[in-house]
C-alpha positions in Angstrom: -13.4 1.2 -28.9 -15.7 4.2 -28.8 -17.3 2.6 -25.9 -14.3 2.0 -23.9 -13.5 5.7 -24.6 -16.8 6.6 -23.3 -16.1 4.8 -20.0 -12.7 6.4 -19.7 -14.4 9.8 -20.1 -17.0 8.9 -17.6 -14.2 7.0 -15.3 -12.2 10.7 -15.4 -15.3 12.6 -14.4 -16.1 10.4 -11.6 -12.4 11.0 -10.4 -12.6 15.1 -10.3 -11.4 15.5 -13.7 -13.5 18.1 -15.9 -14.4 16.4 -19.2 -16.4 17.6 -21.6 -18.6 16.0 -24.0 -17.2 18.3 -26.2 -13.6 17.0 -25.5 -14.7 13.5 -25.5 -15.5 14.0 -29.4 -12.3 15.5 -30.3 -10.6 12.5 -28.5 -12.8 10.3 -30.9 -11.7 12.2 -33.8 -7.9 11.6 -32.5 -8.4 7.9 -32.0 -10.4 8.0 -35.8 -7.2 10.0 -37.4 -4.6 7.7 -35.7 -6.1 4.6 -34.8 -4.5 2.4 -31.6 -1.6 0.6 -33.5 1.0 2.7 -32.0 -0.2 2.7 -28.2 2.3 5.6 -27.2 1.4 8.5 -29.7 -2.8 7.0 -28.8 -2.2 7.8 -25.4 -0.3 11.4 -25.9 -3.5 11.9 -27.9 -5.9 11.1 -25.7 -4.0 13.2 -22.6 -4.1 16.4 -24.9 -7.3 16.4 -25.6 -9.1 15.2 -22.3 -6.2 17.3 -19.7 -6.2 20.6 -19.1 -4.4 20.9 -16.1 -1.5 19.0 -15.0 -2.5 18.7 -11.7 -4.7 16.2 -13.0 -2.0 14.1 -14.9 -1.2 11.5 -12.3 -5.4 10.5 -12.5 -5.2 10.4 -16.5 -2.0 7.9 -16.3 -3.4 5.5 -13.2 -6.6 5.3 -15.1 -5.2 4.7 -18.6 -3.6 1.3 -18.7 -6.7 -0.1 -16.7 -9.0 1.0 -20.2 -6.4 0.8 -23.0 -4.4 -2.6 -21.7 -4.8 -5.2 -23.7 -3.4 -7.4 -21.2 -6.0 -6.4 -18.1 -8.4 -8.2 -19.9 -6.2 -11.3 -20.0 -5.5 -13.8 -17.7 -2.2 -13.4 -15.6 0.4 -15.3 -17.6 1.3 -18.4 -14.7 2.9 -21.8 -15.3 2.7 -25.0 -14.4 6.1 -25.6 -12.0 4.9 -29.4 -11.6 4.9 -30.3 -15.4 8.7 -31.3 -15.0 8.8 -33.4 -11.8 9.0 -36.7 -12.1 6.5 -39.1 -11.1 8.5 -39.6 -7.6 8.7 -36.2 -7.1 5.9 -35.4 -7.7 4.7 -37.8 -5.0 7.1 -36.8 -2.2 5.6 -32.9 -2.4 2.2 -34.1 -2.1 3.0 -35.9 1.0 5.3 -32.9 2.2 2.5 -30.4 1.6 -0.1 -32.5 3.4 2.4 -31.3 6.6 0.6 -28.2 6.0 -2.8 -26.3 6.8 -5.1 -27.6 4.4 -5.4 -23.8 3.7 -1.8 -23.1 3.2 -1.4 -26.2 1.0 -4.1 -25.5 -1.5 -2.8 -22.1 -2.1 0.6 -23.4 -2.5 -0.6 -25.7 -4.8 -2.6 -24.0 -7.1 0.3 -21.3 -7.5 2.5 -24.0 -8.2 0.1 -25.3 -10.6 -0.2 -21.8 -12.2 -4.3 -21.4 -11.5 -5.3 -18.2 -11.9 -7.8 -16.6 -9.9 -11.3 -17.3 -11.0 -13.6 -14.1 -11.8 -15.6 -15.9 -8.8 -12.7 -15.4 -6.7 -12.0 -12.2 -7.2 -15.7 -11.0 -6.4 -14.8 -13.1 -3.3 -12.1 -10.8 -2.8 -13.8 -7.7 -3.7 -16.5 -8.6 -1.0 -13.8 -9.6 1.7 -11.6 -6.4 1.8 -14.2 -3.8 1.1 -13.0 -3.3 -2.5 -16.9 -3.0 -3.3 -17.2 0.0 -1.6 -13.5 1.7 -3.0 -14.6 4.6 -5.1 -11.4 6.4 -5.0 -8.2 5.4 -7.3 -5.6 6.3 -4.0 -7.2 3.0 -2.6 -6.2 0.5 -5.6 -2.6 0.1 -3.9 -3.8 -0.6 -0.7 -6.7 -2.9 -1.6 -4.3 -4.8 -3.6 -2.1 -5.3 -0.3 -5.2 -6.4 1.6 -6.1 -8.9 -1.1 -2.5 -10.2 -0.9 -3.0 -10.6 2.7 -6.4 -12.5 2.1 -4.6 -14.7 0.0 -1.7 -15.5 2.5 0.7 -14.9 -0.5 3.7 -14.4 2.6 2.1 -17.7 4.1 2.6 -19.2 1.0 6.6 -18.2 0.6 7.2 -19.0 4.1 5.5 -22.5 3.5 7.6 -23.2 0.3 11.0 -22.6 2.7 9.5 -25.1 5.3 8.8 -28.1 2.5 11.8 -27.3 0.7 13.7 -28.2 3.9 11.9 -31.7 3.8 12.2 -32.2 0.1 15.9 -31.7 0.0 15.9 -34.3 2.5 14.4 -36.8 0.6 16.6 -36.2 -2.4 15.7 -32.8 -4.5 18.4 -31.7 -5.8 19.1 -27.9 -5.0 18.5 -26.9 -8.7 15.0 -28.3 -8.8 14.3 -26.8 -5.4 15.3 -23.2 -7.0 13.7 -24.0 -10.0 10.1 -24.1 -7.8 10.9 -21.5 -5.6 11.5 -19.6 -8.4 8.2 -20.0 -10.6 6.3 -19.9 -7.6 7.6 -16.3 -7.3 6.6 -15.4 -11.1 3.4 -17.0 -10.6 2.8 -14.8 -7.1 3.9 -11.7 -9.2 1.7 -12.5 -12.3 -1.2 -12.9 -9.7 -0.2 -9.6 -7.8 -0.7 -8.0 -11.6 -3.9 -9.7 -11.9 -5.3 -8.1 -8.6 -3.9 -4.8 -9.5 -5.7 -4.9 -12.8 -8.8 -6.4 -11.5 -8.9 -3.8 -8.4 -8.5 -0.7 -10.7 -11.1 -1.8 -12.8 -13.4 -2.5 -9.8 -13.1 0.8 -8.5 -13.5 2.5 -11.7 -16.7 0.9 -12.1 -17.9 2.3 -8.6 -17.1 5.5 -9.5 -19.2 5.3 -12.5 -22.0 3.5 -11.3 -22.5 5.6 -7.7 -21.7 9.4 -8.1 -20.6 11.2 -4.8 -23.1 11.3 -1.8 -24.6 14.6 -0.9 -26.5 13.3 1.7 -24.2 13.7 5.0 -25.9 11.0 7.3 -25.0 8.3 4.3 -21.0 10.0 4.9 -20.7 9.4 8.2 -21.2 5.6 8.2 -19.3 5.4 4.7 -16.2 3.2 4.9 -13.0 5.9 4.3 -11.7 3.4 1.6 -15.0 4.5 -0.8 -14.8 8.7 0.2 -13.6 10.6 -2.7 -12.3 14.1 -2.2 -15.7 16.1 -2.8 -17.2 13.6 0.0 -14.3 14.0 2.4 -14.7 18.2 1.9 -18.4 17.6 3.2 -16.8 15.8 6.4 -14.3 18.3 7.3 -17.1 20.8 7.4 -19.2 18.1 9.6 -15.8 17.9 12.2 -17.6 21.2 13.8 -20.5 20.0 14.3 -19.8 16.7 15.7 -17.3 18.1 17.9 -19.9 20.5 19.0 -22.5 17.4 19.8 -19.7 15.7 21.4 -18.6 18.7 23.6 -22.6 19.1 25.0 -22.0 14.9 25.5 -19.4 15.5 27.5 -20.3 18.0 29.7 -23.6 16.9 30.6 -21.4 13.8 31.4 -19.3 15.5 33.7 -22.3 17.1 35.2 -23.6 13.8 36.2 -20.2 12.6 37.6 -19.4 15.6 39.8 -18.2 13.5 42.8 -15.2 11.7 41.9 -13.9 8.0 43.2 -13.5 7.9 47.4 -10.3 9.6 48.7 -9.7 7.3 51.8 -6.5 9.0 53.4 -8.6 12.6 53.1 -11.3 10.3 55.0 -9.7 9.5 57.5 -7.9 12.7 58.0 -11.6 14.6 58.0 -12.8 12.6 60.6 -9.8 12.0 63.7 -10.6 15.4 64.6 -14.8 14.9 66.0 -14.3 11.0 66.6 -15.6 10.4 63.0 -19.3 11.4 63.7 -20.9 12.4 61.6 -19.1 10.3 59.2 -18.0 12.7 56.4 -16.6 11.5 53.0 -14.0 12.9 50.9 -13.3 12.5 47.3 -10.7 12.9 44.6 -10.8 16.1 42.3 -12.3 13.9 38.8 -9.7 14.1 36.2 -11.9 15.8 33.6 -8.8 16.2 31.0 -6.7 13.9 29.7 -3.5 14.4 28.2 -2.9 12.9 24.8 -0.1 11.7 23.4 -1.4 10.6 19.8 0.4 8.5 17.0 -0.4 8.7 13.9 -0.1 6.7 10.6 -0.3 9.4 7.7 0.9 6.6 5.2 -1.8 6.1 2.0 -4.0 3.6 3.4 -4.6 6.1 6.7 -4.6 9.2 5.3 -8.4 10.1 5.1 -8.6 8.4 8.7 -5.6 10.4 10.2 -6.8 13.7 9.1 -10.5 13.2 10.7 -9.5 12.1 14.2 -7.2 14.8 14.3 -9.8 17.3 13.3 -12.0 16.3 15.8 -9.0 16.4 18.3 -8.2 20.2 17.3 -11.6 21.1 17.7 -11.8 20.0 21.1 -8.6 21.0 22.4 -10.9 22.6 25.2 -11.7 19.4 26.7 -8.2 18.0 26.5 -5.0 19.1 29.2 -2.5 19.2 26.3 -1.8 16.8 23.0 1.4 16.1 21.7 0.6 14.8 18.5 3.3 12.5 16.0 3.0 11.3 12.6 4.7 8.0 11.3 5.2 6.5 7.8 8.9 5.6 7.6 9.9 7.9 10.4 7.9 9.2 13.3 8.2 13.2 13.5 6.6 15.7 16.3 3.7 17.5 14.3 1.9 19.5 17.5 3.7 22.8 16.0 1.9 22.4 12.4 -1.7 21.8 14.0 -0.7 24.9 15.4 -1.1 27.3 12.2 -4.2 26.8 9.7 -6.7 24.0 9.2 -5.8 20.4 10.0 -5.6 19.5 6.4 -3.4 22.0 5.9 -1.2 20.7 8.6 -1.9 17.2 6.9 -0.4 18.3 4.0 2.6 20.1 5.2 3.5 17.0 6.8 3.4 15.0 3.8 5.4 17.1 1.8 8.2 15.9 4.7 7.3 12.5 4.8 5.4 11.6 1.6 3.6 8.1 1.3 4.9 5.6 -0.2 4.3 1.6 -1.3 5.7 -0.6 1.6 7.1 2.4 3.5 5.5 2.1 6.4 7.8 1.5 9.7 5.7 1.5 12.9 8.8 -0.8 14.8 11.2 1.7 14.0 9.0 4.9 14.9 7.8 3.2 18.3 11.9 3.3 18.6 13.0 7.0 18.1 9.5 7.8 20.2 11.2 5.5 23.2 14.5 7.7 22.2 13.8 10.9 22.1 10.1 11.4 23.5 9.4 8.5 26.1 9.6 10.9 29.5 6.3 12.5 27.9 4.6 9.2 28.9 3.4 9.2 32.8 0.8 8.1 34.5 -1.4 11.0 33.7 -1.1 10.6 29.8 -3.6 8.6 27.7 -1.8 6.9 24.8 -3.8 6.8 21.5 -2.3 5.2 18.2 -4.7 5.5 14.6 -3.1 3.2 12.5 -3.7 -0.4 10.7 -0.6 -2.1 12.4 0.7 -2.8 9.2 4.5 -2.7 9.3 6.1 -4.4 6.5 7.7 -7.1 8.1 9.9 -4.8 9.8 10.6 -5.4 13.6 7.0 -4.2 15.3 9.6 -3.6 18.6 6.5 -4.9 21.1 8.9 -4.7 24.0 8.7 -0.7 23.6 5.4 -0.9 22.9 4.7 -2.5 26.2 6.5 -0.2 28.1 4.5 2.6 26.7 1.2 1.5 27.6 2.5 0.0 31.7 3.5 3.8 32.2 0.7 5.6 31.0 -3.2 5.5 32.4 -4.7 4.2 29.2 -3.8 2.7 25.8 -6.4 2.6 23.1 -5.8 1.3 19.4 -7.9 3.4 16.5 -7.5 0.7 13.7 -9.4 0.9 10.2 -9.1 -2.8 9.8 -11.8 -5.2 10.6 -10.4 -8.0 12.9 -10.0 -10.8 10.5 -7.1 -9.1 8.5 -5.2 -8.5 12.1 -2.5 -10.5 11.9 -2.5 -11.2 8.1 0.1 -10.7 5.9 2.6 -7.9 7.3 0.0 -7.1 10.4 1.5 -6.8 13.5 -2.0 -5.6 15.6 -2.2 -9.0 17.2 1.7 -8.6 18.6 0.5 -4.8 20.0 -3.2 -6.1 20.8 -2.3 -7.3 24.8 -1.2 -4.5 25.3 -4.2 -2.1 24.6 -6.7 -1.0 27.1 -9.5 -0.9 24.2 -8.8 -1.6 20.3 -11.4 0.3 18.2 -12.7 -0.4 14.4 -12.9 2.8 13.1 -13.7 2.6 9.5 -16.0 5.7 9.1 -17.2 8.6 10.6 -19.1 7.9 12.9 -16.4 5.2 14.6 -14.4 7.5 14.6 -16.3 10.0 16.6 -17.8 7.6 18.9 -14.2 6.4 19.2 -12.8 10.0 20.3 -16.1 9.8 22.6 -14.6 7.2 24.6 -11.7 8.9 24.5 -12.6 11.8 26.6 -15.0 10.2 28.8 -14.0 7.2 30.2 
């Protein structure tokens, strides 16, 4: 037990929270005194001795249970929903889930068998969704989501409706059909725990094994999901320098591109007068501005990638005709005023305080609506449209057909989405019902996407 204690010592350092060795000895001497019988008065224990400030309560609580658990070390309690079917029931699902991807079927299978994930599977996992590289505890929610989505667990339920349909048409009684539908949703849940317990401990043990990066080039092509906060204060300080780099880009850009596209009306016009010879060209002013409107998703999964983009958009408000910036989670809200006054982070922050993050909160359908309510008229054939967010919407309506209308009245469209392309799609993503619609859909899961995104931005 003094080990584990070690490890949660180290585990609260890595997350920001000043520990002493010092400390760590009197928490020894607590754990000596009262031993770990009584879990509650353990863990009041432990917080007095290792937390000073409250500010860094909510890190102490997310990080004990994943140490001091008993059950995160156990496998998710599952069972077997096909013990009790008959021998002719049992053979009418099989044939019922061979109607469905072999994918599909296996999962549904082994869910209804009450398999738990194998440690093999979850290093899978880990691998697949970037949990690797997580080094920050925010992320654990979020990663669990993705894994969820790996996993097709919303695949799964719909694919239990569509063989039920079958089954009861064969002779399954309703009971036995709500009797599977129902320890198939335990054994989802008990798997959900399993992932929660296996992605804290996973990103604990990054934050142990990898302290934080003081190198800045490593920074700016480290995913967002493995940034903790000392490592994304280093990259707010970097936004001035990249937007400076980007800024001497651009212009030397412009420089190049002085002329413009043909203006064949102005042509014309030139040369009636002197019978058109010489032959003397006109062309159109270059638009060297755009004029944003951005979109932002400032739920938990986005935050880190929110805040950049629109650092590096502040900073080169110079290059840009005017922004009219919005932030969405479960409501969309006009945030150009709060850029305004202070830093962007500050900004950032007064926002959440409005609208603060929450699990399964996220409504991009609904705030795509009250933009095509009260804002729409701001979109015009001048305005470049630009939306930072994972297209994740919680099975709410992703309202496509406003979407759409958006992007035909406006010059450009372009997508700034954290998720690589295989998870589009997945689970509650919409991004492949928006994707048609999108002039360019970027992968911006560092910093240096991102900046090469808002480089495409303002000069294509």
């Amino acid at each position: 037990m003094e080990t584990r204690l070690m490890q949660f010592a180290r585990a609260l350092r890595a997350a920001g929270v000043p520990v002493s060795m010092a400390e760590t000895v009197d928490a020894a001497g607590a754990l000596t005194a009262l031993g770990i019988k009584d879990r509650e008065p353990f863990r009041i224990s432990l917080r007095s001795t290792l937390i000073k400030r409250t500010i860094h309560l909510p890190v102490f609580d997310e990080l004990f249970p994943i140490f001091f658990d008993g059950k995160a070390e156990l496998p998710p309690d599952m069972d077997n929903a096909l013990e009790n079917l008959s021998d002719e029931e049992a053979e009418q699902l099989a044939l019922a889930l061979r109607q469905l991807k072999d994918d599909i079927a296996d999962s549904l299978r082994r869910l209804l068998r009450g398999e738990p994930l194998t440690r093999q599977d979850l290093n899978q996992l880990a691998a697949m969704t970037g949990l690797d590289r997580a080094r920050n505890m925010r992320w654990n929610e979020w990663m669990v989501r993705r894994m969820q989505a790996a996993l097709k667990h919303d695949s799964v339920r719909r694919a239990m409706e569509e063989i039920a349909k079958l089954l009861s048409q064969v002779g399954f009684s309703k009971e036995r059909l709500d009797e599977l539908r129902e320890m198939l949703q335990a054994n989802i849940e008990a798997e959900t725990g399993q992932l929660q317990n296996f992605a804290g401990q996973r990103i604990t043990d990054n934050m142990q094994a990898r302290p934080p990066s003081e190198d800045v080039e490593d920074l700016l092509h480290a995913p967002f999901g493995r940034l903790g906060e000392d490592e994304m204060n280093v990259l707010r300080q970097e936004v001035r320098r990249l937007s400076a780099a980007l800024r001497s880009r651009i212009s030397l850009r412009q420089k190049r591109q002085k002329t413009g596209t043909l203006d064949l009306k102005s042509t014309i016009r030139r040369n009636l007068g002197h019978g058109g010879v010489p032959f003397t060209l006109s062309y159109k002013r270059r638009q060297k501005k755009p004029r944003l409107v951005v979109i932002c998703d400032v739920s938990t999964s986005m935050r880190y990638c929110t805040e950049l983009m629109l650092g590096l958009i502040h900073a080169m408000q110079d290059q840009i005709s005017r922004t009219y910036a919005y932030a969405f989670n479960d409501h969309l809200e006009y945030i150009t005023p709060d850029l305004a006054h202070g830093s962007v982070q500050e900004a950032v922050d007064r926002v959440l305080v409005r609208m603060p993050p929450g699990h399964y909160s996220t409504d991009l359908g609904g705030s795509l609506a009250e933009f095509d309510r009260e804002w729409l008229d701001l979109v015009n054939h001048r305005t470049t449209l630009l939306m930072v967010g994972d297209g994740r919407n919680n099975f709410r309506d992703p309202e496509t057909g406003i979407f759409q209308e958006m992007a035909r009245r406006c010059t450009r469209t372009i997508w700034l989405n954290p998720e690589p392309p295989m998870l589009w799609g997945t689970g509650d993503s919409d991004m492949n019902e928006y994707l048609p619609f999108c002039d360019h859909v970027l992968q911006v899961q560092t910093m240096a996407e991102l900046t090469a995104a808002v480089d495409e931005l303002l000069t294509r």
